[in-house]
N, C-alpha and C positions, 0 to 999 in steps of 0.2 A: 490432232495429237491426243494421245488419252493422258486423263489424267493422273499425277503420280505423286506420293508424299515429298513433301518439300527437305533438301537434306542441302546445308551447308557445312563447310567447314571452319574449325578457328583456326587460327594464324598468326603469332605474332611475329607485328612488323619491326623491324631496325630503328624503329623511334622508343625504343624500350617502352612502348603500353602496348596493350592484349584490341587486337584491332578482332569485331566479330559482327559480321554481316545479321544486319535483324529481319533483313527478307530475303530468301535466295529463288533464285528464276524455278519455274518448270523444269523437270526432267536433268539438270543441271547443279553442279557441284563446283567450287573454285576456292581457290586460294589467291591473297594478294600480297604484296610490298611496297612499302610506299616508304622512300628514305627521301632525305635530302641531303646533298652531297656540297657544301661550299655555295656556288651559285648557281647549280642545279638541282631538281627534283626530280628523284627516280622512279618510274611505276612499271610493274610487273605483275601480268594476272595468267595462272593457269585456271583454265575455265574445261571439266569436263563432261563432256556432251552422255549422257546417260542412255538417251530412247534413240534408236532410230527415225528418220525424217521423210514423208513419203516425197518420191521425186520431181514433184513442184515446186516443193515446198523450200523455202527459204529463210534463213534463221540468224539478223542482225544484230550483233552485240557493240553495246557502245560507250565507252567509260567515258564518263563527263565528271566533270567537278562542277560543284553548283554552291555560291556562299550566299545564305539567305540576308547576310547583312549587309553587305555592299552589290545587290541583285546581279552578282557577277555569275556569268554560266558558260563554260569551257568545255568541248567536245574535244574528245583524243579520236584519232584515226582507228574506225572500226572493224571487228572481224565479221566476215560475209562466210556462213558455211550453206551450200545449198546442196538440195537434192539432185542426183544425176542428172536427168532431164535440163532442170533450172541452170544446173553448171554448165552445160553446154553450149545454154544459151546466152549467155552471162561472156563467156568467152568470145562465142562468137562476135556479138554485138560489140565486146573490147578491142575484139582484131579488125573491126571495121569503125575502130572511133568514135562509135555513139557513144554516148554519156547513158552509161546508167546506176551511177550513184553519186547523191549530192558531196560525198567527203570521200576520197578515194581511201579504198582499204588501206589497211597495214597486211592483211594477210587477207585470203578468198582460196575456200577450201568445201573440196567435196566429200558431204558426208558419207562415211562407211564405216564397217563393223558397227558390232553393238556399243561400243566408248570409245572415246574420240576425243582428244586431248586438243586443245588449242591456248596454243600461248603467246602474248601480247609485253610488250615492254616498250617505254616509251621514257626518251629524259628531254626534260621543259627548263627552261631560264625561271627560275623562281622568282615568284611576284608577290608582292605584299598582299595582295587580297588571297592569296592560298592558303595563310594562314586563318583558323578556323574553317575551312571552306570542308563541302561532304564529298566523299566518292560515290558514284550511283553509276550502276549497269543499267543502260537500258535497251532492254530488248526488242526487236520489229517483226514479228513472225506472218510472213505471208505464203500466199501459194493453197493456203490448206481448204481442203472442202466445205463449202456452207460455214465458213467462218472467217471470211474476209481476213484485214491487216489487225494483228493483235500489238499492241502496242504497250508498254510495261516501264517503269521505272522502279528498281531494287538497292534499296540505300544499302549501301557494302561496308560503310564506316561513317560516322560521325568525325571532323573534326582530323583531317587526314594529318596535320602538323598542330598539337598542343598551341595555347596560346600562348606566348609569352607571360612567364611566373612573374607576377609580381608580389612578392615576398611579404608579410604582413608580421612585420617586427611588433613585438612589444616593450617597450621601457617598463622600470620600471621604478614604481613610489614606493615612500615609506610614510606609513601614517605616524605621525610623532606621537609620542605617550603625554596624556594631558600630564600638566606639572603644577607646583603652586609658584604662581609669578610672584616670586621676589623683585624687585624693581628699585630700580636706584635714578634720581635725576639729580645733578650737579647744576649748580647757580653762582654765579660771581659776583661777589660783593665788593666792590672797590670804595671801600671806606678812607677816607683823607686821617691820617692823623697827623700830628704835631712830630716831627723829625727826630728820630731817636725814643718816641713816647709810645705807649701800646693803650692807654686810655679812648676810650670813644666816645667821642664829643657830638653829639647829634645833631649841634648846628656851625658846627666847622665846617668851611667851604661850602660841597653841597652833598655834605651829609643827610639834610632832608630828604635829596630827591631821593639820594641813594635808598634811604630805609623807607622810604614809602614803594621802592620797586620792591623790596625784601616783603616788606609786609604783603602787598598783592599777592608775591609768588605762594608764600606761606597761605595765605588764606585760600585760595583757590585750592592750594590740595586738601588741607586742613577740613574743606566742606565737602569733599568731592565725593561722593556715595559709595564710590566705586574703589575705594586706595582703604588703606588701613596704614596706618604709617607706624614703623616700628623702630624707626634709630633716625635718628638726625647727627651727622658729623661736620664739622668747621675745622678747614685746614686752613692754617694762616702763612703767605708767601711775603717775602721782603724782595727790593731791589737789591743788587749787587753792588752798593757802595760803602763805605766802612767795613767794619772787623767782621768777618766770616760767624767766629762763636756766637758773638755780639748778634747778626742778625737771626744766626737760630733762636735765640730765647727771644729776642721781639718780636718774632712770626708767631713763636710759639703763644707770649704774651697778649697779643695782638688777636689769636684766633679764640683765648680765654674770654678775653674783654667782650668780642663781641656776642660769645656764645652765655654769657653772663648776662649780654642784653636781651635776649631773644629768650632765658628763660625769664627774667624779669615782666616780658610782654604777655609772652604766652602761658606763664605757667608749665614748662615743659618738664618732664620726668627726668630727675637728674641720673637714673640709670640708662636712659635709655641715649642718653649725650653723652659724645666724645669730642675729642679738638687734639688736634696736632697743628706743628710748624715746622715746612720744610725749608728754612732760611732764604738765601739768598737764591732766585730764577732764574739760572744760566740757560736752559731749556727755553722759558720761555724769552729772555734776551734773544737769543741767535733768531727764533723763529721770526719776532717783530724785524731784526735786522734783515731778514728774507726777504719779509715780505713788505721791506720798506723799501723800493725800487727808485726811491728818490733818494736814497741816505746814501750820500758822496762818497761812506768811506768801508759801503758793504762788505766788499771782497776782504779786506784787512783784516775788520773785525772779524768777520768768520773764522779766517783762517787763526785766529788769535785765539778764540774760544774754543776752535777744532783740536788745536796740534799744543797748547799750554797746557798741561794737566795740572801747575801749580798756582794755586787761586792766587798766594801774592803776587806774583810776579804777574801773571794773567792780569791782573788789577792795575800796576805798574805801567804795563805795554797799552794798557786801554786809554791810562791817562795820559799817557804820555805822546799818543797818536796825533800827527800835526800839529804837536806845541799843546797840545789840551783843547784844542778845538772839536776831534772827533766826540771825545767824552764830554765837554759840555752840550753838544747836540743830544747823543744818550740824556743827560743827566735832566734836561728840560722834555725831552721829547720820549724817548722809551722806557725812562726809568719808572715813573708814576705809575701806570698803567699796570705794571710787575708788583707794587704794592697792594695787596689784595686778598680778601678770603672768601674761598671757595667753600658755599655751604652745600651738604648733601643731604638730600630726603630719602631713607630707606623705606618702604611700602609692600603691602603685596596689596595686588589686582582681585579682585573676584573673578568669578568662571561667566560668561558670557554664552548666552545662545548665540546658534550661527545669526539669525534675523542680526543680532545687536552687534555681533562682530562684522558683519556687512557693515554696516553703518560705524563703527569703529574706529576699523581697519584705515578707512584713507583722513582720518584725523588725530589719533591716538593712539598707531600698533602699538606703541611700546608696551601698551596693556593688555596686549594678547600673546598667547604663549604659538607654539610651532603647531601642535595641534589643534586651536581652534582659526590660523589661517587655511591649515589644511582643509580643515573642514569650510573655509570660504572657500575656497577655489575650486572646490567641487560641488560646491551650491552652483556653480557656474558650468557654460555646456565647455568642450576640451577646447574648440576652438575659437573662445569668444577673448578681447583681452580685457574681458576682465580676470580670465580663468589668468596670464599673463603674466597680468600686474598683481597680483596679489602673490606669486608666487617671487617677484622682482624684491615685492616691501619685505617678503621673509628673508630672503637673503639679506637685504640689504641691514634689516634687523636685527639679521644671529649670522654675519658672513663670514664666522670662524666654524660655525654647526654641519657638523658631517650631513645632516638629516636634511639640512635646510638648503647645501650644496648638490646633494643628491636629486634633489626633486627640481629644484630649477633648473638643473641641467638636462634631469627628462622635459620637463617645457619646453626647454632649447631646441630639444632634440626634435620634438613633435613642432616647432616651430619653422624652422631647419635652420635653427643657427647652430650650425655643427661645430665650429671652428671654438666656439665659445664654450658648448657646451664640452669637450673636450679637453678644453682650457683649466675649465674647473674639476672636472671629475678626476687631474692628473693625482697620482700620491696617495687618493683615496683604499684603503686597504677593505672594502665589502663587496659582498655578491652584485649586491643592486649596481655598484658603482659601475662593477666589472661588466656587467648586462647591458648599463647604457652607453658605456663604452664602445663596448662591439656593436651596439646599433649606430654608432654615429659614425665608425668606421665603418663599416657595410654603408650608410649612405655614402660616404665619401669615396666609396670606391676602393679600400684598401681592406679585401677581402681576406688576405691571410693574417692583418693584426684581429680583425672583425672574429675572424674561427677562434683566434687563442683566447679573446678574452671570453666570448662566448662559453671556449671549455672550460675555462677558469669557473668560471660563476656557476655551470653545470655542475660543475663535480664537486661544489661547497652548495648545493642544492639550488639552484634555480631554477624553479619551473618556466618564466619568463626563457632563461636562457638557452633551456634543454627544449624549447620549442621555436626558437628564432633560430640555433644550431641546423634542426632540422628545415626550415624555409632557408636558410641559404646553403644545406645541401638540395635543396630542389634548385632552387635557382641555376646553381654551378648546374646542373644536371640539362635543367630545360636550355641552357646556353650555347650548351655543347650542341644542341640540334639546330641551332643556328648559328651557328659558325661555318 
């Protein structure tokens, strides 16, 4: 056969990409289709014949699929065109039952004129290894003079069915703005005093121990390198027994006294001290009532404190509960504990390197602000937990902070606790929120909340979401050719 410039055709096939043959046979031209239809796949090749063949001569085409990853290799039933001669003999030998070819045609046809069209269509039960797999012609040309059986293989397409998309979502974060950590820690004082008295006596009861826990707590910040301390407040709380007015001004009394002692100690800047009294602790009563699971007469008293808005009478019904049994149980057992002053230490933090907020973080967050855990958690690789937990202690930190909900819930999201991260991000009014939303519904499977919230975030500028938008329009796309 002489030789002739190489000419293929492009085609595209029914799988919506541009299918283009990067070798085409000799003297030869074709076009292909390759669909899959449900649980079948369709192939269709016009293949046409360009040069004439001299009449020995014999010219085998043969479509295989071949997947180099799983060494699978699948012959389709081949076309046989031969030259006069050869076709005659070919027939003959058929009408008498010899075998002469190992895969019986799909078609056996005698070359004439100068072009010669032959067309092949074939539908297969589709198989998992098809997916990726190559189309390849391959050719057998015999019969021809001084040049034995030529034998050929011509890739027609790479990759005859797309892989399955797998969609590459991004969340996303907000880097918090550093701040100056103001800081506040609250301490309970339960100072004994004398019944109805607001003086403090330091070795009443056990006043000692009490002011030597005060003094530690104080001292320990007071040296601490890292705090700067700017306001100290002392709220003073009474129990609910006697005159309501009465124990406003002895809470109030009560939290003077002690705040009178602690600057006597300390020396503390009388500007920088305040002190209030919030009377009598009905708040804190019910609570201890709660969580007093031995206290015979729980339910009553709750529902007492709950549904009596009138402090006398509320006081009346408390005494009077079982003959004055339930109230002297209170009055020895819950009331005490409700006599108490709550002191607060105002501060601010210093700025921490990430190194020292590493080391921090899992003894002292309160002294980090949202931006330098951030910046911990990204000292860390995405999947490690400590990346994790660090973003757990933010939340659990600032778990009212948009910023601080946002970012744990892309952790979630990347973690796949989706149900959670969802949980959190509900109400949230930002782009990011809306971003990680639609990525935990796209994990979840609920592809049309996934699109809204995606455009949502899209169209209040989200790069993240104007590019996840577009992965799960491929997705929906690549689906549809496997269905």
């Amino acid at each position: 056969m002489k030789k002739i410039d190489l000419l293929f055709l492009l085609f595209i096939i029914a799988l919506n990409v541009t299918a283009q043959p990067l070798v085409s046979p000799p003297n030869m031209s074709y076009s292909y289709q390759v669909k899959r239809e449900g649980a079948y796949l369709n192939v269709a090749f016009d293949i046409v014949l360009k040069d004439r063949i001299a009449s020995q001569e014999m010219i085998i085409l043969t479509p295989l699929f071949i997947n180099n990853q799983n060494q699978t290799r699948h012959e389709l039933a081949p076309a046989v065109i031969a030259g006069p001669k050869r076709y005659k003999v070919i027939k003959r030998l058929q009408a008498y039952d010899n075998l002469v070819f190992e895969q019986t045609p799909q078609t056996l046809m005698k070359r004439k004129g100068s072009q010669q069209t032959v067309s092949l269509s074939y539908t297969l039960p589709y198989e998992e290894w098809m997916q990726g797999a190559d189309l390849v012609l391959a050719t057998n040309i015999s019969g021809c003079a001084n040049c034995g059986d030529t034998q050929n293989n011509y890739l027609v397409t790479k990759n005859i069915l797309p892989p399955l998309f797998e969609p590459a979502y991004l969340v996303s974060y907000i880097t918090p703005e550093a701040e100056v950590k103001e800081r506040s820690e609250t301490f309970i004082a339960r100072i004994n005093y004398v019944v109805d008295r607001y003086e403090l006596l330091p070795d009443f009861k056990n006043n000692a121990t009490v002011l030597r826990e005060v003094d530690a707590v104080i001292r320990e910040l007071r040296n601490d390198p890292d705090l700067t301390i700017t306001r100290h407040t002392v709220t003073g709380y009474a129990s609910p027994e006697g005159r309501f007015d009465s124990n406003i001004t002895l809470s109030r009394n009560r939290a003077k006294s002690f705040i009178d002692y602690l600057q006597r100690k300390y020396g503390w800047d009388t500007s920088r001290i305040s002190h209030d009294g919030k009377g009598e602790d009905w708040p804190g009563l019910r609570k201890s009532v709660v969580e007093s699971p031995d206290f015979p007469y729980r339910d009553e008293v709750v529902q007492i404190i709950d549904q009596v808005s009138d402090i006398t009478r509320r006081k009346r019904l408390l005494e009077s509960l079982d003959g004055g049994r339930a109230y002297k149980m209170m009055l020895n057992e819950l009331y005490p504990p409700l006599r108490r002053n709550e002191f607060q230490v105002s501060y601010i933090a210093r700025a921490f390197n990430v190194d020292e907020a590493r080391e921090i973080i899992r003894k002292r967050p309160q002294l980090l602000n949202l931006n330098e855990m951030f910046l911990v958690a990204n000292s860390y690789p995405k999947n490690s937990n400590e990346f994790k937990e660090v973003f757990d202690i933010a939340v659990r930190m600032f778990p009212d902070n948009i910023i601080s909900k946002i970012n744990a819930a892309a952790m979630e999201i990347e973690t796949n606790s989706i149900e959670r991260a969802i949980e959190r991000l509900k109400g949230i009014d930002a782009p990011e929120a809306w971003n990680n939303l639609g990525v935990a519904y796209a994990q979840s499977g609920n592809v049309a909340l996934a699109r809204q919230y995606f455009q949502r975030a899209a169209e209040a500028g989200s790069a993240n979401a104007t590019h996840n938008l577009n992965q799960l329009t491929k997705k929906e796309e690549n689906q549809k050719i496997y269905q």
